[in-house]
N, C-alpha and C positions, 0 to 999 in steps of 0.2 A: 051767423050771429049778427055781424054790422048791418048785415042788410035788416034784418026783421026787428034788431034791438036795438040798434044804434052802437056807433063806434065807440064808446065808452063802456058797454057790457063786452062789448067784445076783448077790450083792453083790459076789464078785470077776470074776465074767462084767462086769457093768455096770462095773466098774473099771477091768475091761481094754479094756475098748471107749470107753471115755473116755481112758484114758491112746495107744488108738491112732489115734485120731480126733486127736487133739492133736498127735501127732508128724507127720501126716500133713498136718495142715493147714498148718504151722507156723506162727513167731511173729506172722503178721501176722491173723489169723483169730479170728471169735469161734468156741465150740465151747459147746454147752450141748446141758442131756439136757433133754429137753419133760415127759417122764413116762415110768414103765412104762421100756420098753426102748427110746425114740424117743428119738435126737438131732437137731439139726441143726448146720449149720455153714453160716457167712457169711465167706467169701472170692469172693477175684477169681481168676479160670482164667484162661488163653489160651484163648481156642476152639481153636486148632488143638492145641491142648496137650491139653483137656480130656476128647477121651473115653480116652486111655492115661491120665492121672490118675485118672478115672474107676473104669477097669480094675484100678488100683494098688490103689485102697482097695478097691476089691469082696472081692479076695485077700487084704489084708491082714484082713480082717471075717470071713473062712473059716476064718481061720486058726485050730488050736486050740485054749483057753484050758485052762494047766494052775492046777489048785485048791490051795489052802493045804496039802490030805492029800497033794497029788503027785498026785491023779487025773487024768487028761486030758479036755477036754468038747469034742466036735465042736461047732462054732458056725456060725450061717449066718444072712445080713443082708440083706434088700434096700436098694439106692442108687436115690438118684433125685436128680432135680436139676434147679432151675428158674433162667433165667439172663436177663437184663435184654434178650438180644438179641433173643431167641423171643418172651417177654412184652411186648415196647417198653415198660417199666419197670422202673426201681430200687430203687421202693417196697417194702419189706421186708413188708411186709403181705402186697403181692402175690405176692412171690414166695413 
């Protein structure tokens, strides 16, 4: 994105993906960006709940981000996700 659009669409791409990661996770959730274009997020799912949760934020991360000029930027994320039940830990480390 900085490269082909300049460092300021890229600043509003990583805004928007923070401000949608945030609404998604909601108030109960920590949300933080690691580096570069990497976030992660620490909440609690339902398992049976969690792969249509899952599926919600995949789409909402597709979605396209429009720029300060009003340009439009196809976007596209991968999710993953690792959960105390898989792991038999809660250790944030681990996961």
């Amino acid at each position: 994105m900085n490269d082909t659009m300049g460092h300021a669409a890229g600043d509003t791409v990583l805004a928007a993906y923070g401000s949608r990661l945030t609404a998604w996770a909601g108030p109960r959730a920590a949300v933080g960006r690691l580096g570069g274009d990497e976030f992660a997020l620490v909440l609690e799912l339902n398992a049976d709940r969690r792969e249509r949760c899952l599926e919600q934020l995949f789409r909402m991360l597709h979605t396209p981000v429009v720029l300060d000029d009003g340009r439009t930027v196809d976007v596209a994320a991968s999710v993953g996700a690792a959960t105390p039940d898989v792991l038999g830990a809660r250790d944030l480390s681990r996961l």
